[in-house]
Backbone as a chain_set.jsonl record, in Angstrom:
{"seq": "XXXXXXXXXXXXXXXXXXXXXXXXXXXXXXXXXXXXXXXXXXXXXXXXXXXXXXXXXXXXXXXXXXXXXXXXXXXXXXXXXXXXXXXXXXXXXXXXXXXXXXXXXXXXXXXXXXXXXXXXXXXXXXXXXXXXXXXXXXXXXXXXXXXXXXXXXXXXXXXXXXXXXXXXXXXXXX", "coords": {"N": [[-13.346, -3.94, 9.46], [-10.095, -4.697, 11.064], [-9.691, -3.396, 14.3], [-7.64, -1.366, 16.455], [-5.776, -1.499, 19.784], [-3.792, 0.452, 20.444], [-1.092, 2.019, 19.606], [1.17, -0.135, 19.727], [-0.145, -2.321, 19.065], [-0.925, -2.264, 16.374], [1.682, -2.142, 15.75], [2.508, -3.97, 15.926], [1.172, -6.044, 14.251], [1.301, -5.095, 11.55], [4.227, -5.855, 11.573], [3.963, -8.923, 11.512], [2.27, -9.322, 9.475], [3.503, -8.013, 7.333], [6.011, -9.842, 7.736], [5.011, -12.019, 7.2], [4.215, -12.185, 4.417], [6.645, -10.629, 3.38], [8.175, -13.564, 3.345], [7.048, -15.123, 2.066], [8.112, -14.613, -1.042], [10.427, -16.238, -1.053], [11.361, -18.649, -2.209], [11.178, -17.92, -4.615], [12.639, -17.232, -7.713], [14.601, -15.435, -9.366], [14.673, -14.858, -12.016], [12.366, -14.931, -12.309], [10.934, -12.897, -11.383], [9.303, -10.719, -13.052], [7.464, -12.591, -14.159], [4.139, -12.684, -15.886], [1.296, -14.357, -14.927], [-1.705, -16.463, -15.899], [-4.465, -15.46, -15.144], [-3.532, -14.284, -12.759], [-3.391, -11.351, -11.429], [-0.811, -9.484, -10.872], [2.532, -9.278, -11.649], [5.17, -10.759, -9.197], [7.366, -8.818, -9.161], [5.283, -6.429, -9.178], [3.908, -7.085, -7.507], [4.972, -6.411, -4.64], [6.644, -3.925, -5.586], [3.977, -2.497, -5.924], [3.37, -2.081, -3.082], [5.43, -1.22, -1.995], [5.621, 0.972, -3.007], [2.981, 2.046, -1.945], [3.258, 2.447, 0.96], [5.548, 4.242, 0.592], [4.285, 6.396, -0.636], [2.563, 6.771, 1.812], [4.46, 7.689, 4.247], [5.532, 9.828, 2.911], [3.268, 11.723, 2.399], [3.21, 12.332, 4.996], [5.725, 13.634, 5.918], [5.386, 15.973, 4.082], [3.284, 16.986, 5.071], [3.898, 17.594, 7.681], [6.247, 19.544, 7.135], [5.369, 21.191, 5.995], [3.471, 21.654, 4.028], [1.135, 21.446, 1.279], [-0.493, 18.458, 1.239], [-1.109, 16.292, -1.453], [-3.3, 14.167, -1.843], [-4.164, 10.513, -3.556], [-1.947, 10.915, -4.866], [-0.204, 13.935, -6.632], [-1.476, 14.819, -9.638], [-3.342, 12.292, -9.546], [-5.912, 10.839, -9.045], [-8.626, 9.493, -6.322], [-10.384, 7.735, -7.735], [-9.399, 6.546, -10.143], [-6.788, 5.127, -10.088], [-5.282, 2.895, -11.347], [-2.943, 4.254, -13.432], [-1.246, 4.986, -11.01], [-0.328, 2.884, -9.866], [0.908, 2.055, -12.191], [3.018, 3.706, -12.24], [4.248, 3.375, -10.042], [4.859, 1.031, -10.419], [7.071, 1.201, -13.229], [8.456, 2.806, -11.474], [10.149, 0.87, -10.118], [10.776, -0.998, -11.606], [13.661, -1.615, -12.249], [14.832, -2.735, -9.89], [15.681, -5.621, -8.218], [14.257, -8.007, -6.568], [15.251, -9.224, -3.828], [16.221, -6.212, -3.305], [13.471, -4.456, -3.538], [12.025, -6.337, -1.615], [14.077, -5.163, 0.545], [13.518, -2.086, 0.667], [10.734, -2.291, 0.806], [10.575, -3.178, 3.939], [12.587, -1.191, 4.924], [11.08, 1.065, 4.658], [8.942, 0.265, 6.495], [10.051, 0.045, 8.321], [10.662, 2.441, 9.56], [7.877, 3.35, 9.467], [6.588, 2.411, 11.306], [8.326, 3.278, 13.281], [7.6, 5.899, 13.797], [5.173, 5.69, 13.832], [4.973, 5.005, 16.683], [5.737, 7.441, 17.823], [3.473, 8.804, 17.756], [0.579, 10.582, 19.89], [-2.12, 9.073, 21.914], [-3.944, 10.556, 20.675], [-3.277, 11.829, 18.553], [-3.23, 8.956, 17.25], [-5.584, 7.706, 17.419], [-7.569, 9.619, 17.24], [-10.118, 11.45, 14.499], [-8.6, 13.931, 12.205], [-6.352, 14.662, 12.985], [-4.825, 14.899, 10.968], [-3.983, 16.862, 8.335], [-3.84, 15.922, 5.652], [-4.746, 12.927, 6.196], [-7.511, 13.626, 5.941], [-8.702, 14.555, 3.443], [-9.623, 13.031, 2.5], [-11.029, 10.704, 3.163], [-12.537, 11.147, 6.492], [-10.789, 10.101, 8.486], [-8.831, 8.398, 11.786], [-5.416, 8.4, 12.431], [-4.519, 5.567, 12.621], [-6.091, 3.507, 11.245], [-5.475, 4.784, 7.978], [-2.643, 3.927, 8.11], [-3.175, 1.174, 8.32], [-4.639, 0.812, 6.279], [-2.684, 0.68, 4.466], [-0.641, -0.755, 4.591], [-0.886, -3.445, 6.75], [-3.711, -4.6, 5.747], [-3.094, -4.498, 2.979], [-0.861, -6.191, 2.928], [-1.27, -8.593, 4.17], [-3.659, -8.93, 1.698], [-1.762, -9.271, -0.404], [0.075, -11.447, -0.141], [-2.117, -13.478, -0.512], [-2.614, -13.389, -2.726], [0.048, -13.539, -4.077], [0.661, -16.293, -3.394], [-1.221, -17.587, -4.615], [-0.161, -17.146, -7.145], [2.217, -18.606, -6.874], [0.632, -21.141, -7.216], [-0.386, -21.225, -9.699], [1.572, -20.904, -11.128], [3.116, -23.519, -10.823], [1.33, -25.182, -11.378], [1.16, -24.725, -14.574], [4.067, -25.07, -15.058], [4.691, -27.509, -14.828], [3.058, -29.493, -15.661]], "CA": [[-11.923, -3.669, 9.541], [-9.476, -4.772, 12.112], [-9.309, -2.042, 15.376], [-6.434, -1.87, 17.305], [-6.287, -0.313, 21.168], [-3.054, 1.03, 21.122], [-0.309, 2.03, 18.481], [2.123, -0.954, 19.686], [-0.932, -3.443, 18.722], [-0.904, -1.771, 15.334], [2.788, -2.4, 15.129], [2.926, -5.868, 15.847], [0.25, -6.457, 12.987], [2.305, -4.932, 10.87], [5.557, -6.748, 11.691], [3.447, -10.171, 11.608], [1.871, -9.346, 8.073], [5.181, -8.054, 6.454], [6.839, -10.927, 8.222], [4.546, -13.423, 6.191], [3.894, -11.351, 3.28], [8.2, -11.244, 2.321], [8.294, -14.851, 3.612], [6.526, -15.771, 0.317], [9.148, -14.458, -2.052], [12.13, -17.103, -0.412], [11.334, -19.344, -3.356], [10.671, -16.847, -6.166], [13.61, -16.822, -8.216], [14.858, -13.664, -9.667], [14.818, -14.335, -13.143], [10.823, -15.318, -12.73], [10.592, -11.365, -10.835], [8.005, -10.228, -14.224], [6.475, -13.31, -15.212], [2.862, -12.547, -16.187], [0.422, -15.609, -15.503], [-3.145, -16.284, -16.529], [-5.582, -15.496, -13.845], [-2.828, -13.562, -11.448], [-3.617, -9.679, -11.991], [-0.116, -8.851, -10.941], [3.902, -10.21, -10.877], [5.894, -10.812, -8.377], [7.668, -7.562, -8.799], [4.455, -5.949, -9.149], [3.34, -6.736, -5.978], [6.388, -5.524, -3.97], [6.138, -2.385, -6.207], [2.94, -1.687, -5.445], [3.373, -1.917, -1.272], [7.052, -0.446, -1.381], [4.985, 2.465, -3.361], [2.058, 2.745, -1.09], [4.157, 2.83, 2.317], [6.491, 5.456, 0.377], [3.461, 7.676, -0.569], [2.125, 7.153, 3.565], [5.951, 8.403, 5.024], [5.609, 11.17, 2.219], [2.656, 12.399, 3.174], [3.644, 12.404, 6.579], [7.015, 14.203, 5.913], [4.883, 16.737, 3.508], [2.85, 17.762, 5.853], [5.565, 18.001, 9.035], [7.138, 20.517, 5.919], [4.197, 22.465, 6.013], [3.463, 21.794, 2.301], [-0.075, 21.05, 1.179], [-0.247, 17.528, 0.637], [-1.861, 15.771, -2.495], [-3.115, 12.685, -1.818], [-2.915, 10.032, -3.115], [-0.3, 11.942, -5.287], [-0.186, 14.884, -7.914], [-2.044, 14.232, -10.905], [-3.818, 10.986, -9.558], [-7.291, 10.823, -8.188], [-8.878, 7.954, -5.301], [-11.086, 6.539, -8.206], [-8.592, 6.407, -10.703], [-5.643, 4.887, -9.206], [-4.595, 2.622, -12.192], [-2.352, 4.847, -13.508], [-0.615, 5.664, -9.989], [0.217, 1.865, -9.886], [1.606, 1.451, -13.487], [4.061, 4.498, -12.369], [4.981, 1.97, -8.743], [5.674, -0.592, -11.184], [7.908, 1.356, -13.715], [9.626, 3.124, -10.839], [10.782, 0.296, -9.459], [11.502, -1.916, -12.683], [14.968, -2.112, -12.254], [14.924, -3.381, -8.736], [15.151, -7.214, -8.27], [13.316, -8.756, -5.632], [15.849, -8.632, -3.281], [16.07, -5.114, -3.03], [12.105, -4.401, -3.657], [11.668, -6.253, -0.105], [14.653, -4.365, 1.262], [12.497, -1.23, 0.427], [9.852, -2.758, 1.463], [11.186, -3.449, 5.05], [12.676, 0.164, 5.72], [9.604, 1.615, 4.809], [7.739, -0.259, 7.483], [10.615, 0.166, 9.802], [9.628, 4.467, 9.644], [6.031, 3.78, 9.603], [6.765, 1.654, 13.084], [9.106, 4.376, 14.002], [6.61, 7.164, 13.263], [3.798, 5.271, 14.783], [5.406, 5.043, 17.846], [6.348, 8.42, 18.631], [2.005, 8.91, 18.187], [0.157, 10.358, 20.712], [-3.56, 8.673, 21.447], [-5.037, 11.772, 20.528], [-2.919, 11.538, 17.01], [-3.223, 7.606, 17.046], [-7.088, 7.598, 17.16], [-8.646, 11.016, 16.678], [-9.679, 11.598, 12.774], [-8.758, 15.112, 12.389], [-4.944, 14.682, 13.385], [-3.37, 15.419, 9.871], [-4.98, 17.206, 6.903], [-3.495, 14.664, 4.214], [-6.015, 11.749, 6.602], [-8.865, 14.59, 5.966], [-8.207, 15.022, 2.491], [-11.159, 12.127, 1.329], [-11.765, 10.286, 4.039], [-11.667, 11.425, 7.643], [-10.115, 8.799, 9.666], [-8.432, 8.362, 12.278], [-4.367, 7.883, 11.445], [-4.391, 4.418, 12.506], [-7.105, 3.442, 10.06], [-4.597, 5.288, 7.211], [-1.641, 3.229, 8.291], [-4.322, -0.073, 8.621], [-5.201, 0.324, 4.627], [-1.696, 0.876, 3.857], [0.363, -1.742, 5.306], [-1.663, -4.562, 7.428], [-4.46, -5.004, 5.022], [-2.571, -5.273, 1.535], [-0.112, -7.211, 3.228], [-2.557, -9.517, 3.593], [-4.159, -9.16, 0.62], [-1.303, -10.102, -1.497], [0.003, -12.765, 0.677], [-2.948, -14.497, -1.083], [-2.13, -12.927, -4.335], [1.878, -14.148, -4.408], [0.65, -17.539, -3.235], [-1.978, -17.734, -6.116], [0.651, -17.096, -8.172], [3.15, -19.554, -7.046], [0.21, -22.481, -7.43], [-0.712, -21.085, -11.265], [2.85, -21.238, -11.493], [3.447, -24.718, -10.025], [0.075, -26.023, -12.533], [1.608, -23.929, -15.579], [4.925, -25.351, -15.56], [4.746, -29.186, -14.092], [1.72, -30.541, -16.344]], "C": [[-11.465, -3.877, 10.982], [-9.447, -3.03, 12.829], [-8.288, -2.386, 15.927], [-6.309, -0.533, 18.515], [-4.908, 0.019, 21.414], [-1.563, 1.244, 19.729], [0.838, 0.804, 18.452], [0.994, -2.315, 18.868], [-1.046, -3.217, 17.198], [0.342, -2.204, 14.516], [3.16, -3.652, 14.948], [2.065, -6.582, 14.926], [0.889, -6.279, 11.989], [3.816, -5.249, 10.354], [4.99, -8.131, 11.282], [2.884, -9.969, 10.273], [2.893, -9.024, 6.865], [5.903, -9.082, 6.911], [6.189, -11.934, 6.78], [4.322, -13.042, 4.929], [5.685, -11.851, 2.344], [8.983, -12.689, 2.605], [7.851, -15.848, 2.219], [7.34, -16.014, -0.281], [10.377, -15.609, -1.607], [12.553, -18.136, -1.653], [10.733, -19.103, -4.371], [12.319, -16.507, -6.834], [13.603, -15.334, -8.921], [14.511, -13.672, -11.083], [12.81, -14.712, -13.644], [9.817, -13.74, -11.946], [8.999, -11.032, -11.873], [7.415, -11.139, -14.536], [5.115, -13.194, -14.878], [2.089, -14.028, -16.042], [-0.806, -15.442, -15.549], [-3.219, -16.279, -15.579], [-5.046, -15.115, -12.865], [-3.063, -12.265, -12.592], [-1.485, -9.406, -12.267], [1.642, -9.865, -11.089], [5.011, -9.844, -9.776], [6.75, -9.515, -7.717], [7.223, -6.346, -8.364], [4.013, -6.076, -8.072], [3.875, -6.236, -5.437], [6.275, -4.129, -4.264], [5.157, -1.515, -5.724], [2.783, -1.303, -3.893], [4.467, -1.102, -1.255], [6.003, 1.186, -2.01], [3.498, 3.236, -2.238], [2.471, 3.013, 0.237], [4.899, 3.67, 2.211], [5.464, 6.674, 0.599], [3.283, 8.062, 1.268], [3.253, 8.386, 3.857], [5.577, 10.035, 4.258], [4.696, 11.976, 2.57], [2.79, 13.127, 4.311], [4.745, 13.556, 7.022], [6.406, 15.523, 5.032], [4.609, 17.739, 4.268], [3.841, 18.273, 7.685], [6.402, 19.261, 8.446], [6.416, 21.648, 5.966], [3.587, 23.107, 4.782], [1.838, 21.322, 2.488], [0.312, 19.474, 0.67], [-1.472, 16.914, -0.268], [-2.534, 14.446, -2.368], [-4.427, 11.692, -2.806], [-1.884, 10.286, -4.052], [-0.807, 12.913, -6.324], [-0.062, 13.666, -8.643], [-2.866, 12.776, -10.804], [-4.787, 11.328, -8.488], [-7.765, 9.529, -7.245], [-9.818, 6.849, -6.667], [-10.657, 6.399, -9.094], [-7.003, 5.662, -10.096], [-4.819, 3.42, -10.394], [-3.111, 3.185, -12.684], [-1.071, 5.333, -12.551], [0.263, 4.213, -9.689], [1.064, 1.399, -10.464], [2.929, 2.358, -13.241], [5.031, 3.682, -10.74], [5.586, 0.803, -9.593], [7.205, 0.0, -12.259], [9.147, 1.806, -12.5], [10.665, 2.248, -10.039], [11.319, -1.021, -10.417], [12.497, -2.385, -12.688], [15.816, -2.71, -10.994], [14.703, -4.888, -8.598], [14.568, -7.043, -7.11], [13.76, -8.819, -4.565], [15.9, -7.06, -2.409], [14.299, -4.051, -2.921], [12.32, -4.991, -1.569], [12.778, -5.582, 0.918], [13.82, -2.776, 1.901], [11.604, -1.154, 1.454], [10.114, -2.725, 3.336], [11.618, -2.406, 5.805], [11.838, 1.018, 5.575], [9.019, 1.357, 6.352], [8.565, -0.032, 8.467], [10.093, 1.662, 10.287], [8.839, 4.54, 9.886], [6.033, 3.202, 11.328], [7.191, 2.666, 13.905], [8.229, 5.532, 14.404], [5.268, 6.944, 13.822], [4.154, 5.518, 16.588], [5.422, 6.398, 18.807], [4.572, 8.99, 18.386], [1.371, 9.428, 19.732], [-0.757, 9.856, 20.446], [-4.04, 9.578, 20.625], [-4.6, 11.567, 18.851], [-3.588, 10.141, 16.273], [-4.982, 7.373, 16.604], [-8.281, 8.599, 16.846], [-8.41, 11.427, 15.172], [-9.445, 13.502, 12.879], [-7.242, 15.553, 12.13], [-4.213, 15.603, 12.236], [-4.107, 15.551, 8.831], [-4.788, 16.397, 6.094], [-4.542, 13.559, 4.828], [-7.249, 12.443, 6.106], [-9.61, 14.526, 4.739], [-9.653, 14.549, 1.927], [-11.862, 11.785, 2.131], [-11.298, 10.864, 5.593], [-11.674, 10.233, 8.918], [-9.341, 9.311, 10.332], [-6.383, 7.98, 11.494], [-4.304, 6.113, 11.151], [-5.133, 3.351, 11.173], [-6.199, 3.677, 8.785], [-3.762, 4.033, 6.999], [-2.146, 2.342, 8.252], [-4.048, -0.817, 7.178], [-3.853, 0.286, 3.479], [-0.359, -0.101, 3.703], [-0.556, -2.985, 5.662], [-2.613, -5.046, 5.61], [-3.798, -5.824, 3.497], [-1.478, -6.106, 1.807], [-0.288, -8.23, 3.067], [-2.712, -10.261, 2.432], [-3.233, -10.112, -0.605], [-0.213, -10.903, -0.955], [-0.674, -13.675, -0.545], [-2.506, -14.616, -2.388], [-0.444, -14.044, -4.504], [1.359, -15.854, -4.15], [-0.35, -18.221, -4.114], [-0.823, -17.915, -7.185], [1.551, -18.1, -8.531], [2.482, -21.283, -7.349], [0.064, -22.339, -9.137], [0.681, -21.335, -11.545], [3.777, -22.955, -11.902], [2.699, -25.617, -11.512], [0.797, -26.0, -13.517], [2.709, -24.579, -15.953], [5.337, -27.019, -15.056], [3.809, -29.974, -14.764], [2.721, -30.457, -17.795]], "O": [[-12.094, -3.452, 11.951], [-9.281, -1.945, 12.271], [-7.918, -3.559, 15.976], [-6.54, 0.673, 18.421], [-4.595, -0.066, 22.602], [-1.307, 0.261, 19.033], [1.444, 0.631, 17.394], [1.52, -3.16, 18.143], [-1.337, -4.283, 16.655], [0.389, -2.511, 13.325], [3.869, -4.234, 14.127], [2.25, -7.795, 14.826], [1.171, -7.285, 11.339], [4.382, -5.033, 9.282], [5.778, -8.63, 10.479], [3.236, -11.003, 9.704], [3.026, -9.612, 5.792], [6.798, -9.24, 6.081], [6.749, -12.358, 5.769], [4.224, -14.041, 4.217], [5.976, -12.649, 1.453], [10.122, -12.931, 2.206], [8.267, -16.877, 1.687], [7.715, -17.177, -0.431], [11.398, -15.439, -2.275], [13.706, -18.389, -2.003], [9.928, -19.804, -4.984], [13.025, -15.597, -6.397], [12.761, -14.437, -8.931], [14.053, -12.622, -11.532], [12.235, -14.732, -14.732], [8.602, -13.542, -11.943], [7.857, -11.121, -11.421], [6.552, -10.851, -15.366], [4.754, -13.52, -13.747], [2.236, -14.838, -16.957], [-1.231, -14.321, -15.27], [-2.429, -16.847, -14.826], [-5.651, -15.346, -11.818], [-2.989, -12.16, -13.817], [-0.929, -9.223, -13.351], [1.763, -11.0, -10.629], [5.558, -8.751, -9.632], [6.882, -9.184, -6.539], [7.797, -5.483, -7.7], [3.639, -5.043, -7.517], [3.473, -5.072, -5.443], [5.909, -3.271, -3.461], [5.229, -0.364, -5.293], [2.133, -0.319, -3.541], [4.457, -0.192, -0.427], [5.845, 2.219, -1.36], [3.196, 4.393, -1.944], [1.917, 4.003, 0.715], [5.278, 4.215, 3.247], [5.523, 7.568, 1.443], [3.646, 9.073, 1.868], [3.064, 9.598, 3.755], [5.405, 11.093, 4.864], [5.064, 13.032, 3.084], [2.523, 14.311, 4.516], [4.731, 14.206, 8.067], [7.135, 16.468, 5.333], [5.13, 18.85, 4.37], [4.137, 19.26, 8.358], [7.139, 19.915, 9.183], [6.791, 22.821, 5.973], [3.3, 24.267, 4.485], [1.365, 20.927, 3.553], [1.223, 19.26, -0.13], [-2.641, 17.014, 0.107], [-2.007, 13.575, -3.06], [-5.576, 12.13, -2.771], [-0.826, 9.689, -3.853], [-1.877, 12.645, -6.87], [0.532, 12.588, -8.658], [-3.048, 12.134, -11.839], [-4.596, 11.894, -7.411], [-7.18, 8.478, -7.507], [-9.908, 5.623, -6.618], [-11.555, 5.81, -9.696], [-6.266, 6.52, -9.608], [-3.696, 3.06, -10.043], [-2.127, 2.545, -12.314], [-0.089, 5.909, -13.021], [1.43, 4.324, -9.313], [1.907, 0.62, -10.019], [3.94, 2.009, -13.852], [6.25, 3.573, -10.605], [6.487, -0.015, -9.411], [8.271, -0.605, -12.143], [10.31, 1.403, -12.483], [11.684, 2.651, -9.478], [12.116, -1.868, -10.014], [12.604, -3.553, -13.064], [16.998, -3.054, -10.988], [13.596, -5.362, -8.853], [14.377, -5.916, -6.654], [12.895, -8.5, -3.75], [15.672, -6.87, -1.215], [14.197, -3.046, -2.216], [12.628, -4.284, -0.61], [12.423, -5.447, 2.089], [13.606, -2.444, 3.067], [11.528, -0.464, 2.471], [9.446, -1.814, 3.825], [11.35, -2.327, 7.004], [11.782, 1.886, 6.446], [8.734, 2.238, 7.163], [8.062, 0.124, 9.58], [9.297, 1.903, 11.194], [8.461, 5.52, 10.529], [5.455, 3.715, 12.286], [6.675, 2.973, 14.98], [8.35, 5.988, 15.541], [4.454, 7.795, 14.183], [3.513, 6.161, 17.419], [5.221, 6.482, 20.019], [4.439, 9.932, 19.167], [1.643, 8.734, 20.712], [-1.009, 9.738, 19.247], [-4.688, 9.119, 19.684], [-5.429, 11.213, 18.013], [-4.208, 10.097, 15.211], [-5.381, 6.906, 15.537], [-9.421, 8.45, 16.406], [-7.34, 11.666, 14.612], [-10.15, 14.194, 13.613], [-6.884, 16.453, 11.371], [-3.431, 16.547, 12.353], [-4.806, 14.656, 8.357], [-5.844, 15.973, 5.624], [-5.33, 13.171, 3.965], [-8.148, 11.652, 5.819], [-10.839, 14.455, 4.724], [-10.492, 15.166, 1.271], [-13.035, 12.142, 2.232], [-10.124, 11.025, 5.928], [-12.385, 9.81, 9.829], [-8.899, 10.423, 10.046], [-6.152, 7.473, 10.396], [-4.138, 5.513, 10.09], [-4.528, 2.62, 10.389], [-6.022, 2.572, 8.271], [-3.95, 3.231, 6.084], [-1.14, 1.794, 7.799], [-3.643, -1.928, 6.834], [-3.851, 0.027, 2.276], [0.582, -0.099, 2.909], [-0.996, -3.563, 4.668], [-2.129, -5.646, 4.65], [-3.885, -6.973, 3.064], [-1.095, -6.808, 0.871], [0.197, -8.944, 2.189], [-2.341, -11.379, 2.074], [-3.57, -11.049, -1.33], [0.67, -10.909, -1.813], [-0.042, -14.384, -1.328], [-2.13, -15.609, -3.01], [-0.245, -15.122, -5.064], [1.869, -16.642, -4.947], [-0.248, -19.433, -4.302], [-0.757, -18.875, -7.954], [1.817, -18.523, -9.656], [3.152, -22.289, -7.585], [0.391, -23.304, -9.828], [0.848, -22.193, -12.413], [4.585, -23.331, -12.752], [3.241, -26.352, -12.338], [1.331, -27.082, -13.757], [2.718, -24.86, -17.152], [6.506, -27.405, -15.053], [3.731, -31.164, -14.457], [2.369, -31.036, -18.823]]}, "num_chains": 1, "name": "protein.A"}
């Protein structure tokens, strides 16, 4: 896993992977948001869904515990090796969102988590310990947290959306 020596190096990974990540969608029409194809797990909306939902849970956490609430993670009623279920409820909750608004979401999420990173000290930024909700399963550091939450699946489905748009491309041009 990527390290990073300082919470601004964290942020600019994060700006540069959501940058290219909702750079995908520019030529995803709206009314192709749900289409299901062979050999892509998820659609279009579904991906979005699932990041606008895992950057919501992060903030929530975050705002939980700042509350002085016990926090659940990664939510009431949903376990780390179960997490099906926690996805299919990211996808309904956001069903009625086009694509559009999904990376809007998307976008002020990450602006908070930037925001929220920022105001970090080191001691928060890199010591695991910082915040009982990081403790909860694994004890990491926050950055690490924020890493698997943002950067990484950014990433990840980057590849994913651009899988999609070649099965797409095959699917409807032959």
């Amino acid at each position: 896993m990527q390290a990073y020596h300082d919470q601004q190096a964290l942020i600019d990974a994060i700006q540069l992977t959501l940058n290219k990540f909702i750079a995908e969608f520019s030529d995803i029409p709206e009314n192709e948001r749900d289409l299901r194809l062979a050999g892509v797990e998820r659609t279009p909306g579904e991906m979005l869904a699932y990041n606008v939902g895992w950057t919501a849970l992060l903030l929530d956490w975050e705002r939980q515990e700042k509350a002085g609430l016990a926090v659940q993670t990664p939510a009431p009623d949903y376990k780390w090796n179960n997490l099906g279920g926690l996805y299919q409820e990211f996808y309904a909750q956001y069903a009625n969102e086009n694509l559009a608004a999904l990376q809007r979401h998307l976008i002020d999420n990450v602006a908070a988590i930037t925001k929220w990173l920022a105001t970090l000290s080191n001691a928060e930024f890199f010591d695991p310990g910082q915040r009982q909700w990081a403790n909860n399963t694994a004890q990491w550091p926050l950055w690490k947290w924020v890493h698997i939450n943002t950067v990484a699946p950014f990433r990840t489905f980057r590849t994913k959306i651009r899988k999609w748009k070649r099965v797409r491309k095959e699917t409807f041009t032959d």
